[in-house]
N, C-alpha and C positions, 0 to 999 in steps of 0.2 A: 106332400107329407114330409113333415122334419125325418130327418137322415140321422141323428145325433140327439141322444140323449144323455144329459150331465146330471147328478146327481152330488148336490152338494152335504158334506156333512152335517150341518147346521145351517137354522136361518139366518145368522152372521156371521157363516161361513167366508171369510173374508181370502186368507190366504189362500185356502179350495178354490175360490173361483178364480183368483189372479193367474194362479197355475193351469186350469183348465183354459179360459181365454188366450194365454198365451198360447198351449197349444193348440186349440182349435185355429188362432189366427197364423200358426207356423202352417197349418196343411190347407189353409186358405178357404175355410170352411166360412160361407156367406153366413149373417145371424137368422135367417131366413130360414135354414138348415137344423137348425139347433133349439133342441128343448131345454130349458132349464127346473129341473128340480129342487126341493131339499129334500134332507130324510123323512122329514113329518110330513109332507105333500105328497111325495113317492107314495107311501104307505098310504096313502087316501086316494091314489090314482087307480081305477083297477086296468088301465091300460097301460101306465108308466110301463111295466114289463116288458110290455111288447116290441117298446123303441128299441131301436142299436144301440147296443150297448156304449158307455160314453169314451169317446178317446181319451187317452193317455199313454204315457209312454213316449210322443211323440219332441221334435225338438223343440225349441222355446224361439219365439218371436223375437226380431231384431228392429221391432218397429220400438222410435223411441215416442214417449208423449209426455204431456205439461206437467210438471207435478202437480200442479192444481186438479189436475184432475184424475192425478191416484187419491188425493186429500177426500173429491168428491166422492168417488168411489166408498173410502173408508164408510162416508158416513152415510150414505145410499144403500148399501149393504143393513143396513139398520133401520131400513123403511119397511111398511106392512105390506106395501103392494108383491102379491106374487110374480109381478113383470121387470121387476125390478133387477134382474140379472138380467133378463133380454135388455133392457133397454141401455146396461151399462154396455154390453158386448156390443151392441149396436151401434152405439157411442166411439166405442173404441177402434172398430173396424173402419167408421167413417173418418175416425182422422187420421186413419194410413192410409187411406184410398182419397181422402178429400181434404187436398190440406188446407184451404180455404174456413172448412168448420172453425179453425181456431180462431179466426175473428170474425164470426157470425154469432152475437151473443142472440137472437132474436131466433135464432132455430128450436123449432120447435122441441124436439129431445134434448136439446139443451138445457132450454128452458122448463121442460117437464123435471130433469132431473135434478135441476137446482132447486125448483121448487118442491122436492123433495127432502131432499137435503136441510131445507130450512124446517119444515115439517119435524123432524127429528131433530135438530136440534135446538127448538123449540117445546119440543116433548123432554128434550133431558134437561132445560131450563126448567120446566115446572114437575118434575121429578126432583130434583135440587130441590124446587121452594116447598112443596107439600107435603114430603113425608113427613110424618108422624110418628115417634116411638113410644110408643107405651110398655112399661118391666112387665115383666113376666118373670117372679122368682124363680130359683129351681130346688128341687130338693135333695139334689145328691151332692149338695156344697159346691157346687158352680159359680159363678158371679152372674147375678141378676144378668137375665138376657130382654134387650129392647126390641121389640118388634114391632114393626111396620105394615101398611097394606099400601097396595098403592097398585094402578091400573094405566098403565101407560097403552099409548098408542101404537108404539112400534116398539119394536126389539133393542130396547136401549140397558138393560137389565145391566148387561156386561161392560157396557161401555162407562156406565155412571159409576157402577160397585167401588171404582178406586176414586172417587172423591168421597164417599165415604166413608172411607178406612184413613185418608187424610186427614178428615174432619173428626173423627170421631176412635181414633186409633188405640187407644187402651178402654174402650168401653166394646162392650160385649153384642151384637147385635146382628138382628135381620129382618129383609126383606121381602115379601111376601107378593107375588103379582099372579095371574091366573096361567100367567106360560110360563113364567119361569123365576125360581128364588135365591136367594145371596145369603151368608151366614156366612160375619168376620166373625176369629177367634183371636183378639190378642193375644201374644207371649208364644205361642206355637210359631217352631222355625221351620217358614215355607214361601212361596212366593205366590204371589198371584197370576191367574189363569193370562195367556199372552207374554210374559214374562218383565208387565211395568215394575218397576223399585215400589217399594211400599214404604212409608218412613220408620215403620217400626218390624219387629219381625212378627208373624201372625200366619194364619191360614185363611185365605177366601174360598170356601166353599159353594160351590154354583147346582141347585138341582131344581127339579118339576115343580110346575105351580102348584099353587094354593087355592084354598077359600076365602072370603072374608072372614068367616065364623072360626077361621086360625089362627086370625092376630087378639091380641087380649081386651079386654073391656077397657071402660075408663078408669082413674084409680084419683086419689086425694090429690095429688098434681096436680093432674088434668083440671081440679076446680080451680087450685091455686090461679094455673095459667089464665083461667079464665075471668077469676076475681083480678087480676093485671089486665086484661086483654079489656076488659070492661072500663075499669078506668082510665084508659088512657087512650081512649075514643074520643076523637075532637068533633063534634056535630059538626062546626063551623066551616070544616076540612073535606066533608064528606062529599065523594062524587060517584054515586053509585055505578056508571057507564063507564067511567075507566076502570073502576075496582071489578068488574064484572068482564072487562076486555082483558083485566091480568090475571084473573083468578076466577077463570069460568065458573061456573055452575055444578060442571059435572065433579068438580075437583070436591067441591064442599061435602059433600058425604062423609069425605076422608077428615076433613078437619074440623077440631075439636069447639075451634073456635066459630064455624059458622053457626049453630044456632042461635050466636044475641047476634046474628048481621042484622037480621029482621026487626030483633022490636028497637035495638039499637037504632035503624034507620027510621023506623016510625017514630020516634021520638026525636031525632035531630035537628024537625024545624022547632018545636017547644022548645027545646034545651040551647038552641043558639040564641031563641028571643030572650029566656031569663039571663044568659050571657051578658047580652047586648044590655038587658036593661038592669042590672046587677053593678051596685059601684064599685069603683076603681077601687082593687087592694094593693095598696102598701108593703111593697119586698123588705123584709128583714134583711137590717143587713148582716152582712157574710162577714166583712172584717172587722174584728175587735179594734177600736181605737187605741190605739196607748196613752197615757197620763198626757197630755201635755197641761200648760201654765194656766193660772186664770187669767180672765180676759179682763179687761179694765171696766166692763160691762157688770161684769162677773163682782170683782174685788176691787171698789174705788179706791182706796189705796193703792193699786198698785201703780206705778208709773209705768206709760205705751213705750219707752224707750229699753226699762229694763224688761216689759211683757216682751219685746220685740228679738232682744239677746236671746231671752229664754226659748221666743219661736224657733230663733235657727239652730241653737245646741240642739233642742230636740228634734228638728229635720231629719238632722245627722243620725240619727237612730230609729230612725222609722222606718219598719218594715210593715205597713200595712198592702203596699204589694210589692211582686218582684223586684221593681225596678231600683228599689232603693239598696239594693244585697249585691248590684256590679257597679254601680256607680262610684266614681273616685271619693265622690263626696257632694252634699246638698248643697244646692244654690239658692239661697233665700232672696227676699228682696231687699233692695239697698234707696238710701232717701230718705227723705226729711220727714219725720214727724205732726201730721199733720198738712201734709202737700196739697194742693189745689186737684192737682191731678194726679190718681195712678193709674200707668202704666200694663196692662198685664199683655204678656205673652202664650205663647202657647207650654213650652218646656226648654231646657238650658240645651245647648248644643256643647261639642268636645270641648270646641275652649271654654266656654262656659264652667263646663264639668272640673276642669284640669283648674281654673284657676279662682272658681268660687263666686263666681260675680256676674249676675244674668248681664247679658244681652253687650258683651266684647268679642265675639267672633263675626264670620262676613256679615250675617241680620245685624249685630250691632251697630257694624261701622255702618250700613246700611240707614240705619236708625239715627246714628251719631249724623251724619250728612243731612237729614231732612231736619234734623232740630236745628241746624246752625243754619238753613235755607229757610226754615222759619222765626226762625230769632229766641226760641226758647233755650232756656239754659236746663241740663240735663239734671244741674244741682237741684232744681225747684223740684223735682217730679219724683214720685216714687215707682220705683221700675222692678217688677218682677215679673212671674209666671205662675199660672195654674197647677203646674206638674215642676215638681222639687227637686228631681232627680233625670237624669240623662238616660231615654231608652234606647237603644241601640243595637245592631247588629253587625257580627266582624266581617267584613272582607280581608283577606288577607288580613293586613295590619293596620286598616284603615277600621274606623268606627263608625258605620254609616248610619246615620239617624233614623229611627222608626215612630213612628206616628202613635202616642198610646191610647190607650183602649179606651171606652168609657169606664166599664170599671175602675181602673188605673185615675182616671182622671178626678172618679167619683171619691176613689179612696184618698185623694191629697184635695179634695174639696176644702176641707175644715181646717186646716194650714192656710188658706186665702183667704177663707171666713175669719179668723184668727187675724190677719194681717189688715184687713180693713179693716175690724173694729176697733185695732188701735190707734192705724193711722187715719182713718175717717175724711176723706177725701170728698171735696165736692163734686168732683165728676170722675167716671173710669172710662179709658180705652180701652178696649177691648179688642186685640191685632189678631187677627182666624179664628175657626170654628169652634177650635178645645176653647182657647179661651172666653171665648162669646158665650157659649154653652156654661161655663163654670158663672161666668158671673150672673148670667141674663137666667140660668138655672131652666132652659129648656134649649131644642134644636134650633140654632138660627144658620139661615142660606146666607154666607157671607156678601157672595155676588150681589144679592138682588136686596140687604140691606144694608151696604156700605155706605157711609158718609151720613148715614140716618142717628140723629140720637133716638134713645131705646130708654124703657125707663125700666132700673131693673127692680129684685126683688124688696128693697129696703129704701126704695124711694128715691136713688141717685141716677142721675141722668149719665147714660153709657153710650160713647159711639163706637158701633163696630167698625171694622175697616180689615184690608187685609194684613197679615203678618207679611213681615218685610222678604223672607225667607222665601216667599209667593213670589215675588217681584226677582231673586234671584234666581229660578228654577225657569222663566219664563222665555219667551222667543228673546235673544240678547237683538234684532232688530226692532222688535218692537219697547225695548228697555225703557229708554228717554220718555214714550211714550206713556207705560204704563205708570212710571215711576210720578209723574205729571200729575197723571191722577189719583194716585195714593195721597201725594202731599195734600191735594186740595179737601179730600179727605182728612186728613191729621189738622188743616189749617180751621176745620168749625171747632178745634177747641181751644183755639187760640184766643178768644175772650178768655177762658177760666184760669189757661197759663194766665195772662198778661195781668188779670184782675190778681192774682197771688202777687206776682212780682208789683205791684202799684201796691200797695197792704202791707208788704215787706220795708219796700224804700220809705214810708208812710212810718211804720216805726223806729 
């Protein structure tokens, strides 16, 4: 028959029992010995009485242990099992007498008590996601009070209250469970119960459960939420078995939203088929154009040379996305009027940026070397890029190149639509993805269509290949290598160079 009865204040009587332990384990009292109580179980025992009264008084333990497993303690103390303080003391006792415990993760009370532990804090996880507040005005001029219902597992009432008073720290509110309830008061100067910092000043008041039939009905919100909650339900997304492993069953009662889970899910295989078979819509776009010139398509009159001035003045002034608002200044494209070939790139790099003129920094000279290893002259070709302006991010003082967006790329689309229609090219290179995508007008895998010509949107024959930029970023042993193969690459458009320069010399 246990020798020792404890009686602790509360069922998350935390520091109660850390003091009690200590001293039981100071007089060396086996956990074998020892009952543990709390107030509300005492008063339900009609024998609790009868035990010896619980020590104290006594000195305190010099036994030291893991902190991890005062951590576990904290939150073990917050589980429903009534053996839950036997089993921490018994814990505790074995690893001053068994110091081997500490690397036996596979022990049984060890492992009961982690699995504990997960247990709660598991329960304050979905206490976090399920409350619900619904107002409840009041009528002695108070600020509308929110109130909750909510049915946890375990004694976590205390433990959860300050995230929300975090969360929710100048709104008025509380929480309702059948053991026990919380009412923040913003603006009143107090601390909360334990003595954590609270970010605002307020009162957390902690008293006796509740009913369900104490929190308030639903109110015009609650439909709002639910005309939102409705619409933005994807059929095509749905999986009923995880959404049911994260937000059991028993939780739905509580929330406002589970009654459309049901015909919502009865309809999601209908509603993904008229999806599926529903044509493709059409995005608005988002950025406003600005004025630029007309196209020679546009206004025969106009001459592609002076259409071509007017493209790059207005470059300079375009903000249809960020990237044009840090840039030193637009880098348009440069070349003859009519070239056999243009050129595009992906976007201007620093020196680019600094000095106005696509493709003069390392990719240039890079570029510059394959032309004169393939005998074209730079003069004949028209050389620019997709994107007009230089995106980048600082390192230190360094400007390191970032890759832009589609958007970004979408939005300086019509600047290279603009530039082909004047200069009207019989065939385009197309050097990386941005630019392959801007001309070709859909996703292309550079890799697996390199050296292919590609026929793009307006009838002109385009070969992909990679950006030179590619070839410098690469393993520098395998350089010679790669480089080999790019040219061979650039060399299938060596008929359409060589037929402009034969056309040329011819007049």
């Amino acid at each position: 028959m246990a020798t020792h009865t404890v009686t602790l204040s509360s069922d998350t009587d935390w520091p109660g029992f850390r003091g009690e332990a200590r001293a039981l384990l100071a007089r060396q009292v086996p956990p074998e010995d020892v009952v543990w109580h709390t107030r509300a179980s005492a008063e339900s025992d009609l024998f609790a009485a009868l035990e010896t009264p619980r020590a104290q008084g006594v000195g305190s333990a010099s036994a030291i242990v893991p902190p991890a497993f005062v951590r576990l303690c904290e939150t073990v103390v917050l589980h429903d099992d009534p053996d839950r303080f036997g089993l921490l003391y018994r814990l505790l006792w074995r690893l001053v007498h068994e110091p081997t415990l500490r690397r036996d993760p596979l022990d049984a009370d060890r492992v009961r008590a982690h699995h504990m532990a997960q247990a709660v804090r598991r329960d304050m996880h979905k206490m976090k996601a399920f409350v619900r507040f619904r107002p409840l005005p009041q009528d002695d001029g108070e600020p509308t009070l929110h109130v909750a219902w909510f049915e946890p597992d375990h004694h976590i009432v205390e433990a959860v209250a300050p995230f929300f008073v975090r969360r929710f720290a100048t709104m008025r509110w509380a929480i309702l469970t059948p053991e026990r309830s919380v009412q923040w008061h913003p603006g009143a100067a107090a601390d909360a119960e334990g003595g954590e910092a609270l970010p605002t000043e307020g009162r957390l008041d902690f008293g006796p459960g509740a009913r369900r039939e104490d929190a308030p009905p639903a109110d015009a919100g609650e439909a709002l939420w639910l005309t939102y909650y409705r619409h933005i339900f994807n059929p095509a997304r749905l999986k009923l078995a995880m959404m049911q492993k994260e937000m059991p069953r028993r939780y739905w009662q509580n929330l406002p939203e589970a009654v459309l889970i049901a015909p919502l899910a009865a309809d999601a295989a209908a509603r993904s088929e008229r999806m599926v078979e529903a044509p493709a819509t059409v995005p608005a776009r988002r950025i406003v154009p600005i004025a630029r010139p007309l196209l020679a398509d546009e206004d025969s009159s106009a001459d592609p040379a002076t259409a071509l001035a007017q493209l790059r003045r207005a470059t300079d002034r375009c903000r249809e996305c960020p990237i044009g608002a840090h840039a030193t200044q637009s880098v348009f494209g440069e070349g003859p009027v009519g070239a056999a070939l243009m050129v595009v790139g992906e976007q201007p790099g620093d020196q680019e940026d600094l000095r106005g003129r696509p493709f003069v920094g390392p990719a240039g000279q890079l570029f510059d070397r394959a032309l004169h290893d393939l005998g074209w002259s730079r003069e004949a070709l028209y050389v620019t890029n997709a994107v007009k302006h230089f995106k980048y991010e600082l390192r230190g003082k360094r400007r390191i190149h970032k890759t832009p967006t589609q958007q970004e790329a979408q939005a300086c689309l019509h600047w290279l639509e603009s530039e082909m229609a004047q200069v009207r090219p019989q065939a385009v290179l197309a050097l990386g993805a941005t630019a392959a995508r801007a001309v070709l007008g859909r996703p292309v895998a550079v890799m697996r269509e390199r050296g292919q010509w590609q026929t793009g949107p307006r009838g002109e024959p385009v070969l992909v290949t990679l950006h030179p930029s590619a070839l410098l970023r690469g393993d520098p042993q395998q350089r010679d290598e790669a480089y080999a193969a790019w040219l061979e690459d650039l060399s299938k458009a060596t008929q359409v160079v060589r037929a402009e320069a034969g056309e040329t010399a011819a007049r």
